[in-house]
N, C-alpha and C positions, 0 to 999 in steps of 0.2 A: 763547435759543430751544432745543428742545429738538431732538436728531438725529433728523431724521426717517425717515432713513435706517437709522439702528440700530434703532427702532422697527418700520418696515418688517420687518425683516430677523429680528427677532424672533417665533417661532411660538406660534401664539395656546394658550391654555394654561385648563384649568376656572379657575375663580376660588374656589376650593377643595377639598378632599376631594368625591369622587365617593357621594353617598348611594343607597340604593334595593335592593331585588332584587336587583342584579349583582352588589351589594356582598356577599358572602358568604364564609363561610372553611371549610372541608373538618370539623374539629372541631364546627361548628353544622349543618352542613344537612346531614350524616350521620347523627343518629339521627330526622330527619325525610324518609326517604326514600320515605314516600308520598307524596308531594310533587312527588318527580321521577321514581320508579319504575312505570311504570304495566304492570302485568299483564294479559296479554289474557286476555279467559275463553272459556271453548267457543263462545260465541256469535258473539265477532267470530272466532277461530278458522274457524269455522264461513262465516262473511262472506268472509272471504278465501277460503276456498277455492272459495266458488262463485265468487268474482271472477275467482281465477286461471284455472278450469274455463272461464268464457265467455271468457276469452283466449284460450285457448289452442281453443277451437271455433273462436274466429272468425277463426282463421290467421291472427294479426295479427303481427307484429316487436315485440322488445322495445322497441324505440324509438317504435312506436305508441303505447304506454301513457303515460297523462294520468287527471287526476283524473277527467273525464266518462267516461272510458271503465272506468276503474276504479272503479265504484260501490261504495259502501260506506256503506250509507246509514245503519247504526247507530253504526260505528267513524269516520266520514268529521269527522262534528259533534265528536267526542275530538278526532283530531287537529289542526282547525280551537284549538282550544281548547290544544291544544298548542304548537301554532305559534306561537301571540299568544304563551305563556310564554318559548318562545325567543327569539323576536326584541326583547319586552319586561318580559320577567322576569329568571329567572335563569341562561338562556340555555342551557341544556341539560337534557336531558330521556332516558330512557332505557325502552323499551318490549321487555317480557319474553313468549315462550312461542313464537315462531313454532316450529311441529315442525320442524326442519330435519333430524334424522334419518329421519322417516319420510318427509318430501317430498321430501327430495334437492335437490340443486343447484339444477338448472333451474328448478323451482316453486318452492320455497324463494328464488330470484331475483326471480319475478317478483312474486310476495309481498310483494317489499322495494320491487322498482319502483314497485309503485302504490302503498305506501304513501309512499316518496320524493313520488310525483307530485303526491300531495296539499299536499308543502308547499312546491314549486318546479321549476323545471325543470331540467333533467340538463344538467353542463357536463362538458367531455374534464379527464382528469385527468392527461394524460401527450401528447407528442408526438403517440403512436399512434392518437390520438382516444379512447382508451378512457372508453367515459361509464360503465359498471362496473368498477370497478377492485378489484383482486384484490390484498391486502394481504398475504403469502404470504414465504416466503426462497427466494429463488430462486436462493442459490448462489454471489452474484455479490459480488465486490469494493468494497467503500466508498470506494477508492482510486481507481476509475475515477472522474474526474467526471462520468460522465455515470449511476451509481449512484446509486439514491437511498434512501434510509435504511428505509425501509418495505418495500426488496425484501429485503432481510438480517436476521438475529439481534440485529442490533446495537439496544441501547436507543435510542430516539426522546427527542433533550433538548425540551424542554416549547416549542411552535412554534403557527403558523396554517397552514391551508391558503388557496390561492388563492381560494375561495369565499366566498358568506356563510353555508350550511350544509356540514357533512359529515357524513355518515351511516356508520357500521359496525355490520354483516349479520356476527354470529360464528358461523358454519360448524362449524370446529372449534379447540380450544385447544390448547394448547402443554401439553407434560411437566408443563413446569414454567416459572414465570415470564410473560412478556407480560402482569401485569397492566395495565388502560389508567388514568393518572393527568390527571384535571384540576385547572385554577387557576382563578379570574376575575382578568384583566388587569385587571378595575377595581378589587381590592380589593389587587394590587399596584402597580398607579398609587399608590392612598389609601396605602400602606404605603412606598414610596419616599419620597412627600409627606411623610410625618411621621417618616421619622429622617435624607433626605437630600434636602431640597428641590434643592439644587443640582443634583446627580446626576439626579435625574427629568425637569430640566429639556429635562438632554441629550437623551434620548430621541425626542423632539420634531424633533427633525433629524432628514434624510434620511440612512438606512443605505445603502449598495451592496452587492446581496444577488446571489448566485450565480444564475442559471436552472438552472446544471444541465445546460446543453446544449440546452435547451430552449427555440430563442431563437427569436419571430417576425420576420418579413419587417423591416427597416429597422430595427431592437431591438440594443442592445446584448448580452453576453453575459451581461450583471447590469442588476438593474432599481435604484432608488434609491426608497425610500419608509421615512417616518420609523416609528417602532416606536408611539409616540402620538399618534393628532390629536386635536382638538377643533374640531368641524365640525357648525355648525346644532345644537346643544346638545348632542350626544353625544362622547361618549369612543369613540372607535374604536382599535382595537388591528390591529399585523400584526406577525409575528414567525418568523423562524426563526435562531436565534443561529449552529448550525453552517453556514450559508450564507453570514451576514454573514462567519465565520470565512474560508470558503473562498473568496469574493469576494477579499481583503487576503492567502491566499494564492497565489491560482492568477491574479491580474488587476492586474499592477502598476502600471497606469496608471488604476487606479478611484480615488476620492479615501480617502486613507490616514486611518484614524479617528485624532480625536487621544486622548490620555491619560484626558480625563474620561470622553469617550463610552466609551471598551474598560474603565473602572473603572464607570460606568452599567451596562454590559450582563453583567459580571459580578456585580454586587451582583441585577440581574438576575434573570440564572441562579437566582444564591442563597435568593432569593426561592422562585420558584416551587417547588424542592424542600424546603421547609418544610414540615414534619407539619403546623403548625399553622395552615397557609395550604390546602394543597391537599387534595384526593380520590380515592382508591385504590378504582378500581371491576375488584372482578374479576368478567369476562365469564363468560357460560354460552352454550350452543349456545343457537343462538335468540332471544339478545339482540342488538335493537338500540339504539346509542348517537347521539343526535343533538346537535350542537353551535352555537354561532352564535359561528364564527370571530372578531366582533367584539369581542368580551367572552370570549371563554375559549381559553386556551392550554390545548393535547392532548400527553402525550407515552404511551410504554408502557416499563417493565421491558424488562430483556434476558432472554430467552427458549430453554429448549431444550426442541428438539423429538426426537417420537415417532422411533426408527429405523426402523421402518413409515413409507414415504414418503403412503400412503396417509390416515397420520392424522398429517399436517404441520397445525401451527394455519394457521388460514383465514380469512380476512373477505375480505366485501364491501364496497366500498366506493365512496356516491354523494358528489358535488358539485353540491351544489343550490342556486340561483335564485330565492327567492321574489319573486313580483310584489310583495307591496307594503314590500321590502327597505328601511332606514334610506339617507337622504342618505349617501355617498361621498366625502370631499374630493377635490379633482382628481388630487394626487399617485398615487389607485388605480389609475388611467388607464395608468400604466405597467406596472402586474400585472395588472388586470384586463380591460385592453380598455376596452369599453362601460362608464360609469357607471348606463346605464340600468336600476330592478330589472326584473328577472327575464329580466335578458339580458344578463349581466356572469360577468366573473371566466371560469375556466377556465385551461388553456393548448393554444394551434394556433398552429400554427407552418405554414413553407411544405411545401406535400402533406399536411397533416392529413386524413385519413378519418376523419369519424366512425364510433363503432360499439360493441356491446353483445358482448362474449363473455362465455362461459363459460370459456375456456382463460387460466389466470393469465397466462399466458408473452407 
């Protein structure tokens, strides 16, 4: 009779290479970037501004802003049309020209907001509740654990965020460097698959990842959730390798990865920084970049900045929600909270305040 128990114990797996849309490689859907590149022209330009204008008349809080209240009735049906791409295409999508020079911060924010609102709703991206988050160098040490990679210079190795969208609002750029690079998780799943099927397999277990300091009410200091499911027909992905890293050093009572799983996550690694796997999109003011955590791992270049503190590279940065979000296996339940779409993911912790600034810090 067959172990039923080892069978159990085994996580369930595609029953082959992963085809479709997601499946893509940096070399092929680069010189088709009308595809994913979508330019605003004067007229929705124009849209927004009168949306932001009746915002901001009707004395409302960032945090009021929602798709009904942010009408956008020419650009609204795009990004409707958008959204299905992300969530069932090829998962990222990147929309050019907001004036953020001549708008300024604030408008230029809110700008972002409604067009965020249109494809989910806003989760806290940090302890502090922060549902705008300011992607910025602020100084700080990579060494402190409770630093996290996005406040420094420091290159970002190729990762998810705790959502099922992330949105970045480029403000301003850097000297030099910070370009942002994506991969699809599913076309390194299918690429693992066919030269190390063993190795992929690992992946499938549950990693112990860092919070960061970031821990809620009853939560340990590291959450556990595998880097690939297969869940209700989809391939889902979550990843941040330097976390898994700092889990196994700063937690020595988390379970210690064996030898295949730390040869999986650097074959990994290796992976995702392939020319011939990935996409090097450098940012302009005004662009924003949309992603669906599920399917595509985000990293950026290391970066130096302007000595004018003034014109530091800048983004903004939403965690978004969509209502009619993909099925979740349960293992999310420990990063994300709620399973339920358009009310999952984030991170609150005990005293979380919500809230919307303009002040990076």
């Amino acid at each position: 009779m067959p172990d039923t128990n080892l069978a159990a114990a085994r996580p369930a797996m595609p029953p082959g290479p992963v085809v479709g849309p997601a499946a893509w490689t940096g070399p092929d859907i680069a010189p088709r970037s009308g595809d994913w590149l979508h330019a605003l022209s004067e007229t929705d330009i124009a849209e927004l501004r009168t949306a932001v204008d009746a915002h901001k008349a009707g004395g409302r809080a960032m945090g009021a802003i929602t798709a009904e209240s942010f009408r956008l009735p020419t650009l609204g049906p795009r990004l409707a049309a958008i959204l299905r791409d992300l969530m069932q295409g090829r998962g990222f999508a990147v929309l050019r020209g907001i004036p953020v020079d001549r708008w300024g911060t604030e408008d230029s924010a809110i700008a972002y907001l409604g067009i965020g609102a249109h494809f989910g709703s806003f989760r806290s991206q940090n302890a502090k509740g922060h549902l705008l988050g300011h992607v910025k160098d602020l100084g700080l040490d990579i060494a402190d654990p409770k630093v996290r990679y996005y406040q420094t210079t420091r290159e970002l190795e190729y990762h998810t965020d705790s959502c099922d969208i992330v949105g970045l609002l480029c403000l301003k750029t850097a000297k030099a460097g910070g370009a942002s690079r994506i991969v699809s998780s599913t076309t390194l799943y299918n690429e693992m698959l066919r030269r190390r099927p063993d190795l992929v397999a690992q992946l499938f277990h549950a990693f112990p990842t860092d919070r960061r300091g970031e821990i809620p009410p009853g939560m340990l200091p590291w959450f556990e959730v595998p880097v690939f499911s297969w869940h209700e027909g989809h391939l889902t992905a979550i990843y941040s390798g330097q976390y898994i890293r700092s889990a196994q050093a700063n937690f020595p009572q988390c379970r210690r990865l064996t030898a295949a799983e730390t040869e999986a996550l650097d074959m990994l690694d290796g992976l995702t920084n392939d020319p011939a796997l990935n996409l090097q999109i450098e940012f302009r003011p005004g662009d924003m970049q949309f992603l669906h955590n599920h399917q595509i791992f985000h990293s950026r270049t290391d970066f130096e900045n302007w000595p004018e503190p003034e014109r530091h590279r800048h983004l903004l940065r939403l965690w978004l929600a969509p209502k009619d979000g993909r099925p979740l296996p349960p293992s999310f339940a420990a990063r994300y909270g709620s399973l339920v779409s358009g009310d999952r993911g984030g991170i609150v912790v005990k005293d979380t305040v919500l809230k919307f600034t303009l002040d990076p810090v």
